[in-house]
PDB file of N, CA, C and O in Angstrom:
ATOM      1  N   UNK A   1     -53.924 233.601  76.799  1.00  0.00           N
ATOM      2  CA  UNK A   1     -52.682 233.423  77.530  1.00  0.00           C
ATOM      3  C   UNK A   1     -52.977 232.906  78.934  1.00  0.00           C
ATOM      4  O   UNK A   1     -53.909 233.254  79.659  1.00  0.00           O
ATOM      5  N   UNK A   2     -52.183 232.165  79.146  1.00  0.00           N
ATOM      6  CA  UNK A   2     -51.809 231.473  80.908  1.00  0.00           C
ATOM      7  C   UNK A   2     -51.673 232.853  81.690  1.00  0.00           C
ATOM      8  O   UNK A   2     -51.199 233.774  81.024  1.00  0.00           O
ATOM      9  N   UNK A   3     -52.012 233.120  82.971  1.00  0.00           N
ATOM     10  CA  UNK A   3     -51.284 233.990  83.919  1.00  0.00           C
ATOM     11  C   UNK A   3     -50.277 233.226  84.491  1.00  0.00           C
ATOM     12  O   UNK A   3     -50.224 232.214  85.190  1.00  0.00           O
ATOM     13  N   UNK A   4     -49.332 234.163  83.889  1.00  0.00           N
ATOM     14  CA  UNK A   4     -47.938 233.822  85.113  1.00  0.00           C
ATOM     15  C   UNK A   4     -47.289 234.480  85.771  1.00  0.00           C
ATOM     16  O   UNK A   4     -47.055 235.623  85.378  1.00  0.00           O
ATOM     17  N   UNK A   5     -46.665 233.952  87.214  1.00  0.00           N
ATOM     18  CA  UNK A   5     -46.213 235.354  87.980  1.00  0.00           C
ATOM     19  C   UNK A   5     -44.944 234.800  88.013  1.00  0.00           C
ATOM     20  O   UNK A   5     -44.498 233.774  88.527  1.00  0.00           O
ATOM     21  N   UNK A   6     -44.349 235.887  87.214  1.00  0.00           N
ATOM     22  CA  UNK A   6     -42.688 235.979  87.030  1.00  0.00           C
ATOM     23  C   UNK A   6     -41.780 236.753  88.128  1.00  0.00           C
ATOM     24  O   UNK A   6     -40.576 236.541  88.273  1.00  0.00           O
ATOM     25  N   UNK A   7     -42.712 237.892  89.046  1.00  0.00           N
ATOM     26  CA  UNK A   7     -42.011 238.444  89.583  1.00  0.00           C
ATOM     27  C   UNK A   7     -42.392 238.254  91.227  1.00  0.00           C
ATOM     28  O   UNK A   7     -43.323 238.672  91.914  1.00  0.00           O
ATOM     29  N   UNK A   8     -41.118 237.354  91.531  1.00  0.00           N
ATOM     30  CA  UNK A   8     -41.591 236.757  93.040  1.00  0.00           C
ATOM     31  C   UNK A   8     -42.317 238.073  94.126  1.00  0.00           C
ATOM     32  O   UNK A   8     -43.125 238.014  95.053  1.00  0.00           O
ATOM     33  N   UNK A   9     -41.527 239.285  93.435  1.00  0.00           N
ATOM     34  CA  UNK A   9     -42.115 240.259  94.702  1.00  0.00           C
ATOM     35  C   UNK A   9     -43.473 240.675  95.429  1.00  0.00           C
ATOM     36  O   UNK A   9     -44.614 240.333  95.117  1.00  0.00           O
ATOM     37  N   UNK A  10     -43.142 241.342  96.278  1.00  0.00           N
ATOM     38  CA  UNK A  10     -45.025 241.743  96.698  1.00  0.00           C
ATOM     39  C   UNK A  10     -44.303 242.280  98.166  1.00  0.00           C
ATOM     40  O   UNK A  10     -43.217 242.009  98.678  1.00  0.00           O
ATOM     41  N   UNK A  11     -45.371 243.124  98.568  1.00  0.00           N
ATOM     42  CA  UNK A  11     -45.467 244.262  99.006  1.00  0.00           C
ATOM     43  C   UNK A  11     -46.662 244.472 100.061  1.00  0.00           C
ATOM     44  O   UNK A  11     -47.780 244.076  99.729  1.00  0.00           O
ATOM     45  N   UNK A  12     -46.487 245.053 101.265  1.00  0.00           N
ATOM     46  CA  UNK A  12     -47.718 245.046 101.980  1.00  0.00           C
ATOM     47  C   UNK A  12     -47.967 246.601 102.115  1.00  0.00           C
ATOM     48  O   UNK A  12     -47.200 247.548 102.292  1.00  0.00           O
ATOM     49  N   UNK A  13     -49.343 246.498 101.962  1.00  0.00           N
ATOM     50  CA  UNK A  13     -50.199 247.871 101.341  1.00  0.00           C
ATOM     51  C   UNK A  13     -51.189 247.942 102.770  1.00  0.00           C
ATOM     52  O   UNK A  13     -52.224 247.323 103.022  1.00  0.00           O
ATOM     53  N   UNK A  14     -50.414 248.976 103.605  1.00  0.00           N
ATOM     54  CA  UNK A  14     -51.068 249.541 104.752  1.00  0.00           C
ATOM     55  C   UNK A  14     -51.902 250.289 104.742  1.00  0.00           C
ATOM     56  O   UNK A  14     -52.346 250.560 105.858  1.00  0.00           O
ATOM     57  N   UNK A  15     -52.575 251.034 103.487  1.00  0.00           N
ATOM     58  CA  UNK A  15     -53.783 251.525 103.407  1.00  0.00           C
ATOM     59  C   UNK A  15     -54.787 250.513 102.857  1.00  0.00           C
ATOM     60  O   UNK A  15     -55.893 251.053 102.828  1.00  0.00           O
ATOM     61  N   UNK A  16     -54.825 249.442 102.476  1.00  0.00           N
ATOM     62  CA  UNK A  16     -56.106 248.252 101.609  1.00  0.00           C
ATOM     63  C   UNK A  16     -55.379 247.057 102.877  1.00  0.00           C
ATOM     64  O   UNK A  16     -55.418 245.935 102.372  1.00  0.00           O
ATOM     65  N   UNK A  17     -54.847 247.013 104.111  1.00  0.00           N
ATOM     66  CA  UNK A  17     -54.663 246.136 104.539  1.00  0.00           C
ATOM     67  C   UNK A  17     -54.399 244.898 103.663  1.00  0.00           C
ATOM     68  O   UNK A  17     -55.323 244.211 103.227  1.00  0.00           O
ATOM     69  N   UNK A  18     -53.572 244.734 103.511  1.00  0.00           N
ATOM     70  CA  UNK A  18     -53.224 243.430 102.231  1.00  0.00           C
ATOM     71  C   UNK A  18     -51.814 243.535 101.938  1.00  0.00           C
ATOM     72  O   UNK A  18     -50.977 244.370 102.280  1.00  0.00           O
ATOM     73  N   UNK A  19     -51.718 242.090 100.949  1.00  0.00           N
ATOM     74  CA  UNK A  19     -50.478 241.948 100.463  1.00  0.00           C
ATOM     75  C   UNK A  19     -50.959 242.438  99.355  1.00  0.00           C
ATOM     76  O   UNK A  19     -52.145 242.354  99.035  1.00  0.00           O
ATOM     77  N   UNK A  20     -49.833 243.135  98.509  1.00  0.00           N
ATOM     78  CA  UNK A  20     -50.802 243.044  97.198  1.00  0.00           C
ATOM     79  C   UNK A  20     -49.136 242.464  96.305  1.00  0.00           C
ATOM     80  O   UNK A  20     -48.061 242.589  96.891  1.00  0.00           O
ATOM     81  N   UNK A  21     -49.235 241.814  94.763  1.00  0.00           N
ATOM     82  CA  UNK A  21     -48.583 241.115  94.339  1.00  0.00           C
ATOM     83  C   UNK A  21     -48.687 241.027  92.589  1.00  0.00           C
ATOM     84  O   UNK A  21     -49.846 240.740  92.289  1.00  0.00           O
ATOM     85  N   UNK A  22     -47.899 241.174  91.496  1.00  0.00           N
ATOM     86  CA  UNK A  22     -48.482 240.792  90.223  1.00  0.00           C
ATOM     87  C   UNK A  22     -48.532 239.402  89.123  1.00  0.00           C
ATOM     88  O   UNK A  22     -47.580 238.690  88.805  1.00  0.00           O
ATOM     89  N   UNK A  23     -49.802 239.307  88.728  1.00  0.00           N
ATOM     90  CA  UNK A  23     -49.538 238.196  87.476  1.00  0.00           C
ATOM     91  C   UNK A  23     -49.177 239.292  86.288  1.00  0.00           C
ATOM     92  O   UNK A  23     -49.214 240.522  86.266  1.00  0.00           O
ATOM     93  N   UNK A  24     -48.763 238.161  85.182  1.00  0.00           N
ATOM     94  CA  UNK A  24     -48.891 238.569  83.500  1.00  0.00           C
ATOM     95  C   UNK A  24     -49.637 237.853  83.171  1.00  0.00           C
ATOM     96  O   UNK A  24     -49.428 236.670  83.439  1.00  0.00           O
ATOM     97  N   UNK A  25     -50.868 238.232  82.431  1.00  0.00           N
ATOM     98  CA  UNK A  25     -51.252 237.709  80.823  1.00  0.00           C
ATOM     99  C   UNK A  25     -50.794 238.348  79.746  1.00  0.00           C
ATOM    100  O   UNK A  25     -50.959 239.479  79.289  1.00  0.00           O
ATOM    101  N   UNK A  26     -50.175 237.387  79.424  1.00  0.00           N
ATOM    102  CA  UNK A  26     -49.022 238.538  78.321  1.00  0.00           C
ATOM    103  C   UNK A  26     -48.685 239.306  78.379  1.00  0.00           C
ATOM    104  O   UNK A  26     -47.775 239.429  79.199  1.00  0.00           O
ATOM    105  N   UNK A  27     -49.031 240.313  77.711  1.00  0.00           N
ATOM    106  CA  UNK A  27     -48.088 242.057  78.523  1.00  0.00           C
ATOM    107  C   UNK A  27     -48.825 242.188  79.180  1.00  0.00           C
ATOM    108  O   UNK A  27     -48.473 243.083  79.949  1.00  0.00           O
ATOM    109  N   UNK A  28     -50.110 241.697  79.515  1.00  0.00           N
ATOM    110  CA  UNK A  28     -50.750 242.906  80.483  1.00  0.00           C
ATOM    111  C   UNK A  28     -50.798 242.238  81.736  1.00  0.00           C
ATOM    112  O   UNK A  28     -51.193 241.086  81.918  1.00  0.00           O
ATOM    113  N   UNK A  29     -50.125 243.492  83.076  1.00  0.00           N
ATOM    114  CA  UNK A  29     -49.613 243.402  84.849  1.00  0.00           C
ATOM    115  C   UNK A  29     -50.906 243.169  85.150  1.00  0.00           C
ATOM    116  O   UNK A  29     -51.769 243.799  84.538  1.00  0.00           O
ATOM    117  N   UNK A  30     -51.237 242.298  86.066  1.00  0.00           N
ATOM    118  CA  UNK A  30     -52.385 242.369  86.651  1.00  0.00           C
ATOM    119  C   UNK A  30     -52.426 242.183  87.917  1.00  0.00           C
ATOM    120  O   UNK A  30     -51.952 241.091  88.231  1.00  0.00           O
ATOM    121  N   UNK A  31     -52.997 243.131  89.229  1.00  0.00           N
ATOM    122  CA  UNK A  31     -52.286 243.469  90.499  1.00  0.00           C
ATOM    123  C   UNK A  31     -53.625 242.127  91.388  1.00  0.00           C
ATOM    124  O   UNK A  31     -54.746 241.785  91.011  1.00  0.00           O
ATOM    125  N   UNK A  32     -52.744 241.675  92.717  1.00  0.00           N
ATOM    126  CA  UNK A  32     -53.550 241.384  93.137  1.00  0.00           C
ATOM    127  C   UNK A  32     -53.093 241.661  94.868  1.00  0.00           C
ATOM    128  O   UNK A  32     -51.953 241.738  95.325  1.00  0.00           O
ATOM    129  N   UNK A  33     -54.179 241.752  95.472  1.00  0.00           N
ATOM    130  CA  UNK A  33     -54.169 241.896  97.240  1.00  0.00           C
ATOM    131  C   UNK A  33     -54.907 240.643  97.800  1.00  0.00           C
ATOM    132  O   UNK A  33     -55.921 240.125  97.333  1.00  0.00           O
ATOM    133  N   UNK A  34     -54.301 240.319  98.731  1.00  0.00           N
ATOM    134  CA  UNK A  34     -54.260 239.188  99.650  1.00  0.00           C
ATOM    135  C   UNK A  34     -54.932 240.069 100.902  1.00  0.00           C
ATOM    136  O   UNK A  34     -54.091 240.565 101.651  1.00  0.00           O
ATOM    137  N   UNK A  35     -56.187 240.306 101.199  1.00  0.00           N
ATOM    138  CA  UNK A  35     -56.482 240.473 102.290  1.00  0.00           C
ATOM    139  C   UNK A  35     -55.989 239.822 103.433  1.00  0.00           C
ATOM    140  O   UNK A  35     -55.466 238.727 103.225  1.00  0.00           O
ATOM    141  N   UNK A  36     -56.034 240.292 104.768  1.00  0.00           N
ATOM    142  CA  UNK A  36     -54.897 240.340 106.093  1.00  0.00           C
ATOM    143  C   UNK A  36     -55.330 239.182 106.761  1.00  0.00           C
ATOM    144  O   UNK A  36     -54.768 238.522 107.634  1.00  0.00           O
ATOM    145  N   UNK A  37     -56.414 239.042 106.213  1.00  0.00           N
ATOM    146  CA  UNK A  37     -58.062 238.307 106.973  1.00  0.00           C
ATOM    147  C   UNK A  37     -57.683 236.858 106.230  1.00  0.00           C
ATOM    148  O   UNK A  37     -57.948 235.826 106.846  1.00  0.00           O
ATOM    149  N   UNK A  38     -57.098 236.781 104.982  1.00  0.00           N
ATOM    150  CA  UNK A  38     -57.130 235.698 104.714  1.00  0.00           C
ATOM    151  C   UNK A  38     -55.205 234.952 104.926  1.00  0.00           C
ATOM    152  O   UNK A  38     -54.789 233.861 104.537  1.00  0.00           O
ATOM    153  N   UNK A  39     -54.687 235.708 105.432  1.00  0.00           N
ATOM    154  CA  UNK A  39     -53.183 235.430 105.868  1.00  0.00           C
ATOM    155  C   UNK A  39     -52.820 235.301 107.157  1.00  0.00           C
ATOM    156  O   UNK A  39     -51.625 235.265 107.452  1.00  0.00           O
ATOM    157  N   UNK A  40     -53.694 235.223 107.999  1.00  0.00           N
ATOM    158  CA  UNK A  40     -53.654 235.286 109.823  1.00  0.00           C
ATOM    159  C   UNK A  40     -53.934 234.135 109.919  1.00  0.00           C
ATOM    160  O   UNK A  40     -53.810 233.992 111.135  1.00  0.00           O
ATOM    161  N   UNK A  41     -54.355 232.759 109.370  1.00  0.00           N
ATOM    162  CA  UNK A  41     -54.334 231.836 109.478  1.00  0.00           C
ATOM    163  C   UNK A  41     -54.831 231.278 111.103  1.00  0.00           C
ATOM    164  O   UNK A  41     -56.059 231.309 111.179  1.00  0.00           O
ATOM    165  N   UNK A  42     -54.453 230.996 111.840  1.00  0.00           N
ATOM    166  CA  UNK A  42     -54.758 230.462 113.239  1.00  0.00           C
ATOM    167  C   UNK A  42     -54.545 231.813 114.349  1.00  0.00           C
ATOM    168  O   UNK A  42     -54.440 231.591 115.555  1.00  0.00           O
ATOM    169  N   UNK A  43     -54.502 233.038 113.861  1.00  0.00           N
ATOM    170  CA  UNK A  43     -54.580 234.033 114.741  1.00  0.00           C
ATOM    171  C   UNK A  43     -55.805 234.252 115.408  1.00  0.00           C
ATOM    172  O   UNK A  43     -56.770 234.300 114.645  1.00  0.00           O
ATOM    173  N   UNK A  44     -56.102 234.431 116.865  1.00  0.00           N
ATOM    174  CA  UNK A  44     -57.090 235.065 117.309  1.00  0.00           C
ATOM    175  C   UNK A  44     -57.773 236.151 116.911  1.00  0.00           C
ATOM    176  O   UNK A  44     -57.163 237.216 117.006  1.00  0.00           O
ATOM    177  N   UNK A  45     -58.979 236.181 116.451  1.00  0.00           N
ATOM    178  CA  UNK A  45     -60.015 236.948 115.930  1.00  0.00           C
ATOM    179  C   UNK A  45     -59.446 238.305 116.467  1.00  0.00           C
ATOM    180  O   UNK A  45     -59.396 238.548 117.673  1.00  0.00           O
ATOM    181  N   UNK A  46     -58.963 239.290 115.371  1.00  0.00           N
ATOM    182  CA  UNK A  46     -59.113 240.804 116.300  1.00  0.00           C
ATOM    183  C   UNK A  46     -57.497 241.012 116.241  1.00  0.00           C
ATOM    184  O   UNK A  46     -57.002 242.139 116.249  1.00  0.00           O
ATOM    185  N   UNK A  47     -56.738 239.842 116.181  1.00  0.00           N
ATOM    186  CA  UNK A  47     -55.416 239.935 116.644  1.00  0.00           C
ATOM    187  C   UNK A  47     -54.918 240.859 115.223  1.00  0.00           C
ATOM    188  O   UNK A  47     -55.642 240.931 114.230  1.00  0.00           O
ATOM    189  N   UNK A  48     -53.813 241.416 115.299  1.00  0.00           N
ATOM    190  CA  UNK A  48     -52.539 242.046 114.407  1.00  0.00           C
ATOM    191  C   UNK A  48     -51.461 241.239 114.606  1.00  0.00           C
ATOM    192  O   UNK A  48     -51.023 240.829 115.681  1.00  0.00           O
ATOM    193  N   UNK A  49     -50.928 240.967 113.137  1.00  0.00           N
ATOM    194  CA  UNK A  49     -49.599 240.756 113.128  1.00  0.00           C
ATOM    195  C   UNK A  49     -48.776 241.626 111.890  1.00  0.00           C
ATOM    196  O   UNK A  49     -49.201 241.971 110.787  1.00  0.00           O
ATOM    197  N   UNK A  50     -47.713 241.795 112.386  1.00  0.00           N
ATOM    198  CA  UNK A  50     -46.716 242.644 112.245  1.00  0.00           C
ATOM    199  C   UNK A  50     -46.886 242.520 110.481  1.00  0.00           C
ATOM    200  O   UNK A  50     -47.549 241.621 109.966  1.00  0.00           O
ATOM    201  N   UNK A  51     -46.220 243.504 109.746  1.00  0.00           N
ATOM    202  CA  UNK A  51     -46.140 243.463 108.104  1.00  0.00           C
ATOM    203  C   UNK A  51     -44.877 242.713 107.992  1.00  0.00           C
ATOM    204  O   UNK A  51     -44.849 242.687 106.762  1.00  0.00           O
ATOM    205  N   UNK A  52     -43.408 241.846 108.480  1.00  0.00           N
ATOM    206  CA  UNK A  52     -43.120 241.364 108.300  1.00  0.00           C
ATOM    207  C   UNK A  52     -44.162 239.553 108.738  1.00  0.00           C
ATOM    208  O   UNK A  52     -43.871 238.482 108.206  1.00  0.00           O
ATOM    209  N   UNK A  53     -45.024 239.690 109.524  1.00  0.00           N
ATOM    210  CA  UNK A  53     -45.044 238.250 109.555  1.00  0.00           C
ATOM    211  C   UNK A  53     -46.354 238.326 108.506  1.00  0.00           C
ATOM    212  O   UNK A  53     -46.076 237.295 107.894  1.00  0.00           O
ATOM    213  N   UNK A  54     -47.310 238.699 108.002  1.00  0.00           N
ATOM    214  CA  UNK A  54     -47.904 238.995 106.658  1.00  0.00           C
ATOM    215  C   UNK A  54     -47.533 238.691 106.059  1.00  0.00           C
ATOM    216  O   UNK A  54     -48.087 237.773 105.454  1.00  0.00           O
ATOM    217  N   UNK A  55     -46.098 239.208 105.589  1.00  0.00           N
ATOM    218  CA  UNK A  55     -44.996 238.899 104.237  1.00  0.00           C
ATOM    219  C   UNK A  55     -44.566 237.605 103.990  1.00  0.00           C
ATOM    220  O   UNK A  55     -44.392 237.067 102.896  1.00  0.00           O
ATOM    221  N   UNK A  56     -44.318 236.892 105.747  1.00  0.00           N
ATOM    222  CA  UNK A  56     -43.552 235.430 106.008  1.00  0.00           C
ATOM    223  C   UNK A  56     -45.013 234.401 105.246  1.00  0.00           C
ATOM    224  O   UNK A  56     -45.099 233.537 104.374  1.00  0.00           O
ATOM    225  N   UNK A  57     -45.969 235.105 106.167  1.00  0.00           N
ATOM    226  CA  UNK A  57     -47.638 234.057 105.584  1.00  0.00           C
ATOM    227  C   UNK A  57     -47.323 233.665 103.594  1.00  0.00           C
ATOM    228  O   UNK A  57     -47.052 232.750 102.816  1.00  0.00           O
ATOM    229  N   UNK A  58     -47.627 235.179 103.667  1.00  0.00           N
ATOM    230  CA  UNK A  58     -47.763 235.212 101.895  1.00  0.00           C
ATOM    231  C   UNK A  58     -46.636 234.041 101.495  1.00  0.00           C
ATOM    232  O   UNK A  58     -46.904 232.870 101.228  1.00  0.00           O
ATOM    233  N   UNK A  59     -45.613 234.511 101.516  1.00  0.00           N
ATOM    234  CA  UNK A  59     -43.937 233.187 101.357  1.00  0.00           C
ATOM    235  C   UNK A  59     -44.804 232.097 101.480  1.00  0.00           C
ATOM    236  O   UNK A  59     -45.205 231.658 100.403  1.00  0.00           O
ATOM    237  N   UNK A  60     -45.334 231.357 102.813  1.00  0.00           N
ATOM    238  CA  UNK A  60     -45.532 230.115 102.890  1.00  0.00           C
ATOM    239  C   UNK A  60     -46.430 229.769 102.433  1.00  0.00           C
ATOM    240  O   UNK A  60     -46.400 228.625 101.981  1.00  0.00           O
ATOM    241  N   UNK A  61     -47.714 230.577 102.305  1.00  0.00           N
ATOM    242  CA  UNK A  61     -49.147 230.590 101.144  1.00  0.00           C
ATOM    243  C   UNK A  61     -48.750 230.303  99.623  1.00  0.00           C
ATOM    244  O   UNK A  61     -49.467 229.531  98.985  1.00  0.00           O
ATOM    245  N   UNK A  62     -47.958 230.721  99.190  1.00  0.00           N
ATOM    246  CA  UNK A  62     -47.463 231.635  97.938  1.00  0.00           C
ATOM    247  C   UNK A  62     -48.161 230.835  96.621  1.00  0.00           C
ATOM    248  O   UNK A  62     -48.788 231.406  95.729  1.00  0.00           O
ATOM    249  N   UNK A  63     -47.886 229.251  96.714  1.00  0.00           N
ATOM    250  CA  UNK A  63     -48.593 228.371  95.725  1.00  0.00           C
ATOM    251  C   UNK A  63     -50.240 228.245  95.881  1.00  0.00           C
ATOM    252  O   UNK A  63     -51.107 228.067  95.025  1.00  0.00           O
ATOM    253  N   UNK A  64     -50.315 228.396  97.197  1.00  0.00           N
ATOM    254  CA  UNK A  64     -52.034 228.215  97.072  1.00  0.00           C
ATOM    255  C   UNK A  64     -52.757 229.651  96.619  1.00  0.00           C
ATOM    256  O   UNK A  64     -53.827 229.898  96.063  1.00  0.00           O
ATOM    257  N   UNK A  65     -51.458 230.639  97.216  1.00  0.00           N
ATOM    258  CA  UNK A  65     -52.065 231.925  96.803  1.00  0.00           C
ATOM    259  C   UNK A  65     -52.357 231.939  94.994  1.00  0.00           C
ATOM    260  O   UNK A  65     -53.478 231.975  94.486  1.00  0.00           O
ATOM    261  N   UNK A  66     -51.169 231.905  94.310  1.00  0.00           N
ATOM    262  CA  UNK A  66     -50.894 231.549  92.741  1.00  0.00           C
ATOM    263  C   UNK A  66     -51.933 231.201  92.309  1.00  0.00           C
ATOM    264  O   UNK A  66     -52.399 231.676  91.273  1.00  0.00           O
ATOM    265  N   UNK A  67     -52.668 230.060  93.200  1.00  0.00           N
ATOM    266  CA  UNK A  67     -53.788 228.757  92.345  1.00  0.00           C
ATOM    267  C   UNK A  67     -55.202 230.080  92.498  1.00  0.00           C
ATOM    268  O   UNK A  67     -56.052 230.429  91.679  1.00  0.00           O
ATOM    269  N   UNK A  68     -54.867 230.627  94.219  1.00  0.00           N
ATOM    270  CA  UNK A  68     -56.459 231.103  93.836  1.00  0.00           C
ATOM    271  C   UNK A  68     -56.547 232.011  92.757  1.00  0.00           C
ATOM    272  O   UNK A  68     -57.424 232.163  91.906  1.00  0.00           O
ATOM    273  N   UNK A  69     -55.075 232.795  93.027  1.00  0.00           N
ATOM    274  CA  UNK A  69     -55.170 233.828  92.493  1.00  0.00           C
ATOM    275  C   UNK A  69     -55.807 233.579  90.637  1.00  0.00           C
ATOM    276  O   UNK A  69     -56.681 234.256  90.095  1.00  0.00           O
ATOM    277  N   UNK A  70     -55.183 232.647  90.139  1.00  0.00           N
ATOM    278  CA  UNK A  70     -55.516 232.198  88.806  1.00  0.00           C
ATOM    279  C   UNK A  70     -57.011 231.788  88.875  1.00  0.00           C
ATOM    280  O   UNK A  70     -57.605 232.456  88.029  1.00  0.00           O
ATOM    281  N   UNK A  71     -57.827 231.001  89.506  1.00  0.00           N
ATOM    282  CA  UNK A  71     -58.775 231.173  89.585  1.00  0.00           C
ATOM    283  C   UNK A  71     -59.860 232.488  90.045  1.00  0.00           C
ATOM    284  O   UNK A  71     -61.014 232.210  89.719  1.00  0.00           O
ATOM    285  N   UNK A  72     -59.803 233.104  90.354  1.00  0.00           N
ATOM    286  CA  UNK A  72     -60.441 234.259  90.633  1.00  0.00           C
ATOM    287  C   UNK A  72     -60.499 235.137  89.189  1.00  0.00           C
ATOM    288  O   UNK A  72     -61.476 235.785  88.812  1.00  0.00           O
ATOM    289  N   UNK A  73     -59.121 234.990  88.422  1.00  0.00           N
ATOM    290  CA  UNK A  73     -58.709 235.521  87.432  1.00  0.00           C
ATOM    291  C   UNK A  73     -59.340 235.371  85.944  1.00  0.00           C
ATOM    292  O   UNK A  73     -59.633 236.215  85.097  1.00  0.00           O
ATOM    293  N   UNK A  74     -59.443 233.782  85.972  1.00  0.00           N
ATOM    294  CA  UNK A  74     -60.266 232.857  85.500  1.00  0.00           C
ATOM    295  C   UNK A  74     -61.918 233.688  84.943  1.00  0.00           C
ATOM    296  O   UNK A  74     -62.469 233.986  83.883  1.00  0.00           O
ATOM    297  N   UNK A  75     -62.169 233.781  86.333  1.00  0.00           N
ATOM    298  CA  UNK A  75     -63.595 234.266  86.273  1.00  0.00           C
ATOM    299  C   UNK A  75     -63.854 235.860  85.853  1.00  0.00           C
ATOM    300  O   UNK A  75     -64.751 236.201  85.083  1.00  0.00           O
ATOM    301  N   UNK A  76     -62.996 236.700  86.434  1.00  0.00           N
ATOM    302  CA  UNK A  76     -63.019 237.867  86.100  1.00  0.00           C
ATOM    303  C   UNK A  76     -62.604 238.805  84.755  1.00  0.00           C
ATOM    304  O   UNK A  76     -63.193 239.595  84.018  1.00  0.00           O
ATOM    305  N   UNK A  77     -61.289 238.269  84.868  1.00  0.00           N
ATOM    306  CA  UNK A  77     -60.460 238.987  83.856  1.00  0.00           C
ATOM    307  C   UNK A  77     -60.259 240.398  84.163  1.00  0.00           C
ATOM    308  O   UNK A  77     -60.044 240.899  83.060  1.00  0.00           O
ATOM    309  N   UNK A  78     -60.216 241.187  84.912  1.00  0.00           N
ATOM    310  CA  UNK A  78     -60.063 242.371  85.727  1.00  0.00           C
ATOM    311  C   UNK A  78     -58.401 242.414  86.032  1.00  0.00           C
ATOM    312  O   UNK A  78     -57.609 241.546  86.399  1.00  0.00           O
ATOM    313  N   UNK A  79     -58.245 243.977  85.673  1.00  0.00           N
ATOM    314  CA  UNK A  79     -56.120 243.686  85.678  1.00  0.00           C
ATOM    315  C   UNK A  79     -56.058 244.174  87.407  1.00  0.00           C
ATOM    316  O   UNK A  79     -55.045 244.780  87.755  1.00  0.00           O
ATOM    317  N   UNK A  80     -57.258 243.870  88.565  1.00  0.00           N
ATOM    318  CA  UNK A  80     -57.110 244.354  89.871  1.00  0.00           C
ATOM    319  C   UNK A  80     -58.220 243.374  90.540  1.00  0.00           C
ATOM    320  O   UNK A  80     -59.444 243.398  90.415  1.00  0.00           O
ATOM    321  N   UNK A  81     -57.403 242.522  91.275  1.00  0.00           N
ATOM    322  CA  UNK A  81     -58.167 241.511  92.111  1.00  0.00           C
ATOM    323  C   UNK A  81     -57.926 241.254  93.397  1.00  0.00           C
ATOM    324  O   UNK A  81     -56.873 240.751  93.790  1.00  0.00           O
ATOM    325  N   UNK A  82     -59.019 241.626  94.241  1.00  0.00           N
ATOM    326  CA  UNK A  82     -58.723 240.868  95.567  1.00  0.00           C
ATOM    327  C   UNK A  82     -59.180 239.891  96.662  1.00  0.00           C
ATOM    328  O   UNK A  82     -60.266 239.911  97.241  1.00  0.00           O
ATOM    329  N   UNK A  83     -58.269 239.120  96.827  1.00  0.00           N
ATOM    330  CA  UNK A  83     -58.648 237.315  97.418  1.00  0.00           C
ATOM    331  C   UNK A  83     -58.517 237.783  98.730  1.00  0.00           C
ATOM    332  O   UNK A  83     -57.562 238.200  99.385  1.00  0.00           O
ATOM    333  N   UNK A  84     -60.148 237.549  99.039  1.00  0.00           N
ATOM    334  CA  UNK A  84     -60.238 237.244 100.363  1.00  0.00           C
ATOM    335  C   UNK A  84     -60.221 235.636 101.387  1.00  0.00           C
ATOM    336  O   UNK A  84     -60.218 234.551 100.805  1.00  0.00           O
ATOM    337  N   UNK A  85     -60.213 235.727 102.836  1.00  0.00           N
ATOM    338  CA  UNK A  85     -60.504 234.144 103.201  1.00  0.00           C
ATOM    339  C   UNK A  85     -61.301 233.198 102.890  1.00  0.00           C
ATOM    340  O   UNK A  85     -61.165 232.035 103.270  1.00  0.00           O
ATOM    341  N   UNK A  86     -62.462 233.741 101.961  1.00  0.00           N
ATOM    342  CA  UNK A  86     -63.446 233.159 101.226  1.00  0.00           C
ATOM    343  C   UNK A  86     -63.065 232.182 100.303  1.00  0.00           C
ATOM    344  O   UNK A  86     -63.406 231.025 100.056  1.00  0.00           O
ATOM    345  N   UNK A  87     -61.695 233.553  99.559  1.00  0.00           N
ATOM    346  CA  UNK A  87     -61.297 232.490  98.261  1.00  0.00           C
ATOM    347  C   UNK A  87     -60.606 231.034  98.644  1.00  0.00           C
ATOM    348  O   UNK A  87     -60.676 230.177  97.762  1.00  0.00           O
ATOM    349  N   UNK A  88     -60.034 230.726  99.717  1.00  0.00           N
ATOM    350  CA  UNK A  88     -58.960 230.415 100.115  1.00  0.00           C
ATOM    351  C   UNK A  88     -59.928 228.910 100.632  1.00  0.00           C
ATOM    352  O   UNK A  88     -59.275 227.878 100.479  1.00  0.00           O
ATOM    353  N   UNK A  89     -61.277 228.712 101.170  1.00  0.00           N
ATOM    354  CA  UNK A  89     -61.752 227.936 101.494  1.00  0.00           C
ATOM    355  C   UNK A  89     -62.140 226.793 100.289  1.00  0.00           C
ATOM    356  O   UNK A  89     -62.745 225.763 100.586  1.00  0.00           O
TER     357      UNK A  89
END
């Protein structure tokens, strides 16, 4: 099966610093977190931004997020994945 993410939602997880968000492969949910590190985009090293502007990143990421996310997925097959700024390069 394809992963597909049917359910636009996602959620920021203040204990794993991250967005975290789900695909399907078929029935089975498979969770993923967006480290903070890879959604600060042009922020100064060290800086915080708020869990609504996290949320706004993820929104405007959202397709490149999708692509890594499927790739990472690709490789693993694990129903718990998390993309760091690494993946994103």
């Amino acid at each position: 099966m394809t992963l597909a993410f049917l359910n636009p939602s996602r959620s920021f997880d203040e204990a794993r610093n991250a967005v975290v968000f789900f695909g399907h492969d078929g029935m089975f949910e498979i969770r993923f977190f967006v480290e903070i590190a890879a959604l600060a985009g042009g922020q100064p090293r060290g800086a915080r931004m708020s869990e609504a502007q996290y949320l706004s990143a993820f929104d405007a990421m959202r397709a490149s997020i999708h692509d890594v996310a499927r790739k990472a997925y690709s490789h693993s097959r694990r129903n718990s994945n998390t993309l760091t700024a690494t993946d994103f390069r």
